[in-house]
Backbone as JSON Lines, residues from 0, in Angstrom:
{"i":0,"aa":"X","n":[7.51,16.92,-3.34],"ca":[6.65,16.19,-2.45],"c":[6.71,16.83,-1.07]}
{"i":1,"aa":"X","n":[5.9,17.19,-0.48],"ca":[5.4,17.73,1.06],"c":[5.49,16.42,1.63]}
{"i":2,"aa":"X","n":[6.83,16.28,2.08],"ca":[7.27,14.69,3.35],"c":[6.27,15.47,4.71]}
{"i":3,"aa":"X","n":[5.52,16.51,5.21],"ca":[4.74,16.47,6.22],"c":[3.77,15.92,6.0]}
{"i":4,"aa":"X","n":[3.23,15.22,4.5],"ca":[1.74,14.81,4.76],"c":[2.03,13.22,4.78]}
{"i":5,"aa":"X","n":[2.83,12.62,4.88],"ca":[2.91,11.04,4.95],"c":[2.95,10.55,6.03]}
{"i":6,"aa":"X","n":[2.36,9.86,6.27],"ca":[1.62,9.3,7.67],"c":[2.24,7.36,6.91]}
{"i":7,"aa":"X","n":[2.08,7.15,7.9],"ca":[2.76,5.34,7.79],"c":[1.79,4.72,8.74]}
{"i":8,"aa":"X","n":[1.03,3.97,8.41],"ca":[0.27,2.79,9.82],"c":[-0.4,1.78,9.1]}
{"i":9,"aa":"X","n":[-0.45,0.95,10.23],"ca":[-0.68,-0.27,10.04],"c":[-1.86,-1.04,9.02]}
{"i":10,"aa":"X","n":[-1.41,-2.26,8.6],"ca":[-2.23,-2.49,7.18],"c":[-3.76,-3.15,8.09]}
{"i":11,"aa":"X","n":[-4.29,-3.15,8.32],"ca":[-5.8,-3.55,9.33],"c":[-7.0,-3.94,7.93]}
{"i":12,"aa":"X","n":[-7.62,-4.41,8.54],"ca":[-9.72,-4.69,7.89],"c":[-9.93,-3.78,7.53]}
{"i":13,"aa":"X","n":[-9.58,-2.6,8.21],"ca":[-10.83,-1.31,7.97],"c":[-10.12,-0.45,6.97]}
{"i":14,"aa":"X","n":[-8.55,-0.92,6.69],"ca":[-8.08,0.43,5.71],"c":[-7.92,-0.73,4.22]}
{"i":15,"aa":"X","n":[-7.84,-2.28,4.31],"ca":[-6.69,-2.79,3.62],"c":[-7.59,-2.76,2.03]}
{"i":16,"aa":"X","n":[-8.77,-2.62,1.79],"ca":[-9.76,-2.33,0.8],"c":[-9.02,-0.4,-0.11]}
{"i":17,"aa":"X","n":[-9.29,0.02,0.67],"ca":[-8.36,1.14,0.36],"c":[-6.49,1.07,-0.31]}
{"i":18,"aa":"X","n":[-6.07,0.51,0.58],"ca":[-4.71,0.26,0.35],"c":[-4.01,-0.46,-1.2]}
{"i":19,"aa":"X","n":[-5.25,-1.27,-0.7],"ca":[-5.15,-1.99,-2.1],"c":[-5.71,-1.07,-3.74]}
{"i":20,"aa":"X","n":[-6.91,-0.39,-3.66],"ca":[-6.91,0.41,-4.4],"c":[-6.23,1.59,-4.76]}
{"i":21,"aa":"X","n":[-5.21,1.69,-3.99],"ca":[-4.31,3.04,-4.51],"c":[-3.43,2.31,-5.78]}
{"i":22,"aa":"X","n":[-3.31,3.32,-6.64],"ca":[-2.57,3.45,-7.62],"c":[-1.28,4.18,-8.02]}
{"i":23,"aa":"X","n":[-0.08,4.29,-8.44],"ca":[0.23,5.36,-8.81],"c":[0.43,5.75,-10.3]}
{"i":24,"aa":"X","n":[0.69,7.22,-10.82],"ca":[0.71,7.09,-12.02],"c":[1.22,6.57,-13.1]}
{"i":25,"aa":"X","n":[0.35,6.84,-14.47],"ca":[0.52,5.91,-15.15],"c":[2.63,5.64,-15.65]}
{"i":26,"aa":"X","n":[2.82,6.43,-15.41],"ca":[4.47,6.79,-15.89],"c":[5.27,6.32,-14.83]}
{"i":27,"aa":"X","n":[4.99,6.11,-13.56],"ca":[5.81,5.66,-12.5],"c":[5.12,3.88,-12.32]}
{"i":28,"aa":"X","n":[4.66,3.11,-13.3],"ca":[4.15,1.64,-12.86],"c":[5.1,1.01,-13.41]}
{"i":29,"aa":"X","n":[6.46,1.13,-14.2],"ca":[7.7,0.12,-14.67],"c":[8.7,0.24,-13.03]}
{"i":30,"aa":"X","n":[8.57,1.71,-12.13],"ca":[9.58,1.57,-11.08],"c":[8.8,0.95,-9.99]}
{"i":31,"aa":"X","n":[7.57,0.25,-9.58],"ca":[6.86,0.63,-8.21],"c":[5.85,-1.1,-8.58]}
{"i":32,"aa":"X","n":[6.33,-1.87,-7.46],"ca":[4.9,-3.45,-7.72],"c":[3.92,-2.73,-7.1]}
{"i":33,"aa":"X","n":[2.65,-3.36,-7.75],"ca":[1.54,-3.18,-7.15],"c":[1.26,-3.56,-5.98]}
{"i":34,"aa":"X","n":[0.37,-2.86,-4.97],"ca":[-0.11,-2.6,-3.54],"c":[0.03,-4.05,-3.11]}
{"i":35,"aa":"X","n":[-1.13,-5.08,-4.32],"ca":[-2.01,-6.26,-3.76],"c":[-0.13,-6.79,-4.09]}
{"i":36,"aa":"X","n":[0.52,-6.82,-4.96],"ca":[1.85,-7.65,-5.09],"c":[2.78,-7.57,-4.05]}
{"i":37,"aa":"X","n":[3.22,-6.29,-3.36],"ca":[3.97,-5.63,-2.13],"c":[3.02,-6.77,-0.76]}
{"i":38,"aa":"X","n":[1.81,-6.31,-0.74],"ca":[1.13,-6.78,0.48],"c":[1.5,-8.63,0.31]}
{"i":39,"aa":"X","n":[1.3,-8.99,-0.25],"ca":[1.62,-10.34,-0.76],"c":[3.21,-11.1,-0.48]}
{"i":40,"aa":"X","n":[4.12,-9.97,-1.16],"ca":[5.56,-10.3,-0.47],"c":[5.46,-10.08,0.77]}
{"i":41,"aa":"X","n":[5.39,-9.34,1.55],"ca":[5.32,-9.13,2.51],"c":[4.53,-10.23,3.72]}
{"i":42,"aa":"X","n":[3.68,-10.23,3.63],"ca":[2.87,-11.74,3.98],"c":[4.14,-12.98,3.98]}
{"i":43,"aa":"X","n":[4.72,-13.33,2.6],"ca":[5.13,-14.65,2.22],"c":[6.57,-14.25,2.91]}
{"i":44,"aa":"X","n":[7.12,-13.14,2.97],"ca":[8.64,-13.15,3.54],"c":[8.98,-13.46,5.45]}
{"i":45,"aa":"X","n":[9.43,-13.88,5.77],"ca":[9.7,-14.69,7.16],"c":[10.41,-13.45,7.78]}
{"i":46,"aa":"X","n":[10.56,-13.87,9.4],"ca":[11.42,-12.36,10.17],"c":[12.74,-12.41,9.21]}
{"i":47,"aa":"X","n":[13.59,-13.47,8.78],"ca":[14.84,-13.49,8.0],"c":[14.76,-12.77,6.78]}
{"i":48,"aa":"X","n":[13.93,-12.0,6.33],"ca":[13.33,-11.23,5.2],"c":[13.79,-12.35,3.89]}
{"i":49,"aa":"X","n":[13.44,-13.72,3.9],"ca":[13.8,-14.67,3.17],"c":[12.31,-15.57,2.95]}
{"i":50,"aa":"X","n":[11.93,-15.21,1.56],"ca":[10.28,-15.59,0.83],"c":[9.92,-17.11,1.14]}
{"i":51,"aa":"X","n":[8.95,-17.46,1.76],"ca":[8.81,-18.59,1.72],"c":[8.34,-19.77,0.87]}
C-alpha cells in the first residue's frame, strides 16, 4: 500500500453519498464493518467512546 495517497477528512453532505458507497474487497468483508455500520457507531458512541 502507497501510505502517500491516504488523505483523512471530514465526513460532510457533499462527500458522505460517496463514503458510504465505498466497498472493500470481496475477501477482506469478515475483517472490516461496513462504511454505513462504522458511520453509525460512530454517531451513537458519546466523547466517553461508550455507545449510547
Amino acid at each position: 500500500m502507497d501510505r502517500d495517497n491516504i488523505k483523512l477528512v471530514n465526513v460532510n453532505t457533499k462527500n458522505f453519498d460517496d463514503l458510504v458507497d465505498l466497498e472493500v474487497n470481496e475477501d477482506q468483508k469478515n475483517y472490516v464493518a461496513s462504511n454505513v455500520y462504522s458511520l453509525a457507531e460512530a454517531y451513537a458512541t458519546n466523547a466517553d467512546g461508550i455507545c449510547a
